[in-house]
VEXFI-682919 format. One record per residue (C-alpha): x, y, z. Coordinates in steps of 0.1 Angstrom, whole numbers, padded with zeros to 4 digits, always signed. Each point is the difference from the previous one (the first is absolute). Layout:
BEGIN
XYZ
...
***
This chain:
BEGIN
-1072+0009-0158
+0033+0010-0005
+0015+0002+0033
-0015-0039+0009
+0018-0016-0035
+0032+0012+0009
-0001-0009+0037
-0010-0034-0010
+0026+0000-0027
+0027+0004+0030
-0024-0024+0021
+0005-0025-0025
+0033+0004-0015
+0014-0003+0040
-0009-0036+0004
+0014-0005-0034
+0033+0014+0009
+0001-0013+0034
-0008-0037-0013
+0024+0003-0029
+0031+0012+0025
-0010-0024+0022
-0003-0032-0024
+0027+0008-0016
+0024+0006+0032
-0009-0033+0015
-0004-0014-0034
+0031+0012-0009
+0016-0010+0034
-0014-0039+0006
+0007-0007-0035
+0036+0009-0002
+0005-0018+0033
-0019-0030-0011
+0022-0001-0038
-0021+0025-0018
+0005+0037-0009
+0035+0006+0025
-0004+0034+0019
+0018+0025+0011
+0035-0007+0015
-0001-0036-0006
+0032-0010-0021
+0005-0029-0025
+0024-0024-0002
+0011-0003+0035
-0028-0022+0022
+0012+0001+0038
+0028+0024-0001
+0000+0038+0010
-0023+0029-0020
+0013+0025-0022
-0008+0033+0006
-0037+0009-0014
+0005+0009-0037
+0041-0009+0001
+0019-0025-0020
+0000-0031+0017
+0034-0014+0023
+0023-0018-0021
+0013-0032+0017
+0031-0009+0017
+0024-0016-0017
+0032+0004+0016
+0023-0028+0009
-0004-0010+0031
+0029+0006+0025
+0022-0031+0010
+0008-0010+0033
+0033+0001+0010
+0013-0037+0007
+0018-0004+0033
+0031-0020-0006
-0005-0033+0026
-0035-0002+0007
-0019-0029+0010
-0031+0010-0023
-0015-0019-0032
+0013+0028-0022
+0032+0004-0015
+0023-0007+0032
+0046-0005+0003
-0014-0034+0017
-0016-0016-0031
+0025+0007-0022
+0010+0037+0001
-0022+0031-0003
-0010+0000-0042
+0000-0034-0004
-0012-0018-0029
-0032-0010+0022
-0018+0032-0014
+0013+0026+0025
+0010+0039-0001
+0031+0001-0011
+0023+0019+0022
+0032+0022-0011
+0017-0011+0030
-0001-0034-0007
+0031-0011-0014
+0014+0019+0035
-0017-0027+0019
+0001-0029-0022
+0032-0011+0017
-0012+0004+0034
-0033-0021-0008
+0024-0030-0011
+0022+0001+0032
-0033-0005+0018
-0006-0033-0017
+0010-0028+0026
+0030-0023-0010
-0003-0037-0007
+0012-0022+0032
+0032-0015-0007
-0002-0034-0007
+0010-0018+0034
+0028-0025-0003
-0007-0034+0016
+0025-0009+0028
+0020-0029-0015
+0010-0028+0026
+0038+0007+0013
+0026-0026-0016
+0015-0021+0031
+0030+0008+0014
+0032-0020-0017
+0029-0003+0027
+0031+0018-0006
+0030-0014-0015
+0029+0009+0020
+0022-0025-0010
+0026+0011-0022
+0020-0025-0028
+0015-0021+0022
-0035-0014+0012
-0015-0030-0013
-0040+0003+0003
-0017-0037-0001
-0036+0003-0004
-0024-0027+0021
-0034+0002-0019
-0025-0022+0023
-0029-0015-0014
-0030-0024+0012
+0016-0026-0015
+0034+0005+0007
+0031+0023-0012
+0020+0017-0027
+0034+0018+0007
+0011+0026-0025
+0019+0003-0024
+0000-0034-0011
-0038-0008+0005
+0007-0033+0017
-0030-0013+0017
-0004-0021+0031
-0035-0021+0011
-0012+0010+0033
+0011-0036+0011
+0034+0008-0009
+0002+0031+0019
-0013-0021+0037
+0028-0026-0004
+0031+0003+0025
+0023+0002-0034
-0016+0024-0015
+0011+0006-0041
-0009+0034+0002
+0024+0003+0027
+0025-0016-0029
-0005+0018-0027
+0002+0038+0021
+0041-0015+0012
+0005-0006-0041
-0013+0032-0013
+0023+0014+0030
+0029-0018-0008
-0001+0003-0037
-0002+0036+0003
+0031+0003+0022
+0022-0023-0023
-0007+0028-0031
+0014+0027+0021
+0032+0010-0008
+0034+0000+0022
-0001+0030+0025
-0038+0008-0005
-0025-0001+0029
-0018-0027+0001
-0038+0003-0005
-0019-0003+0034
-0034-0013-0001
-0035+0013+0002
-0033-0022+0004
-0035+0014-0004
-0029-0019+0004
-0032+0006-0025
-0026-0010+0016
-0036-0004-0021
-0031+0003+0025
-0005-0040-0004
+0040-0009+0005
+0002+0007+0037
+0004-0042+0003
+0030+0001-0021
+0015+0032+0016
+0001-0017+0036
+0011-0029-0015
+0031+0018-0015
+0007+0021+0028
+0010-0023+0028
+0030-0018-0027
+0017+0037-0003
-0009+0014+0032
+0040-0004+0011
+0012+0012-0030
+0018+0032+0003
-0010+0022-0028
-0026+0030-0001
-0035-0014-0007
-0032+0018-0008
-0035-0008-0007
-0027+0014-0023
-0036-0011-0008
-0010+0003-0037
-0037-0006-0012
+0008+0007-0039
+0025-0010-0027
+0005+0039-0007
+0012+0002+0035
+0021-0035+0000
+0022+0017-0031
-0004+0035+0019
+0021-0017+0030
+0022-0016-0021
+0010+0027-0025
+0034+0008+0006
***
């Protein structure tokens, strides 16, 4: 009787052993994987990242700076770059030791404003020379449409005046002529005379009108066409 109690004693208390390891390994197991119980080797506090050693302290977590990147002075990048205003910039960039080196040369890069081009002004017209020399009388012939003025004086003449055979013009050029040799004095040259026709763009009538009466006169002549006042006192200015 003995003998059969203790074999089922053992009988018994196997199953009892072996159910109780084995509930409570995969017990112990899918509940710690599920959020349970946590077993063995499993670590807290760090989900995803790499196990600690079975029973060790768990890894502490890296907080070091991280390293910058070295800026390359020039580059065509969105960082930091010389080209957008030099490498440290106010824009949020690394600054760089170096960069008060190549501040200068980042400023020479910048391109110069074009120079303001200066409009080509219209050339003045061409005044003849003067060559005459105190002893020449000048007698301006200012020819107009409707007729003439000699200078000085300012006498005017119509244009029908200037087509007669006796023309006054003709008159008043001897007088001017004469006058000026009687005020010369004894033993002084006596003036010689110059006549220079100004001739507007409309007084071409009144030019060949004029010309034919002092054609045989033997004194220089000259002829200039004027198309402003500016250039009518231009001519005349002494």
């Amino acid at each position: 009787m003995g003998t059969p109690g203790a074999s089922g004693t053992a009988s018994s208390g196997a199953p009892g052993v072996s159910g109780g390891s084995s509930n409570g390994a995969s017990g112990g197991s899918s509940e710690g994987g599920s959020g349970g119980t946590p077993g063995a080797g499993m670590v807290l506090g760090n989900p995803g990242g790499p196990l600690a050693p079975i029973n060790g302290p768990p890894p502490l977590p890296d907080r070091r700076p991280l390293e910058p990147e070295p800026a390359v002075p020039g580059s065509q990048g969105g960082g930091s770059s010389g080209a957008t205003g030099g490498i440290g910039s106010a824009g949020g960039g690394i600054e760089d030791p170096d960069a008060g080196d190549l501040a200068p040369l980042g400023r020479a890069l910048v391109p110069l404003p074009l120079a303001a081009r200066e409009k080509p002004s219209s050339p003045r017209p061409l005044r003849p020379a003067r060559l005459a020399g105190a002893s020449e009388l000048v007698l301006f012939i200012e020819c107009r449409a409707d007729g003439a003025i000699i200078h000085p004086g300012g006498k005017k003449f119509s244009l029908a005046e200037l087509s007669s055979s006796d023309s006054p013009l003709v008159g008043e050029l001897r007088r001017q002529i004469d006058r000026r040799g009687a005020l010369s004095r004894p033993g002084d040259t006596v003036p010689k005379p110059h006549l220079r026709y100004l001739v507007w763009n409309d007084g071409l009538r009144s030019y060949h009108s004029i010309y034919p009466a002092l054609r045989d006169w033997d004194v220089p002549k000259s002829q200039q066409s004027i198309e402003s006042k500016e250039e009518l006192r231009e001519a005349m200015r002494p």
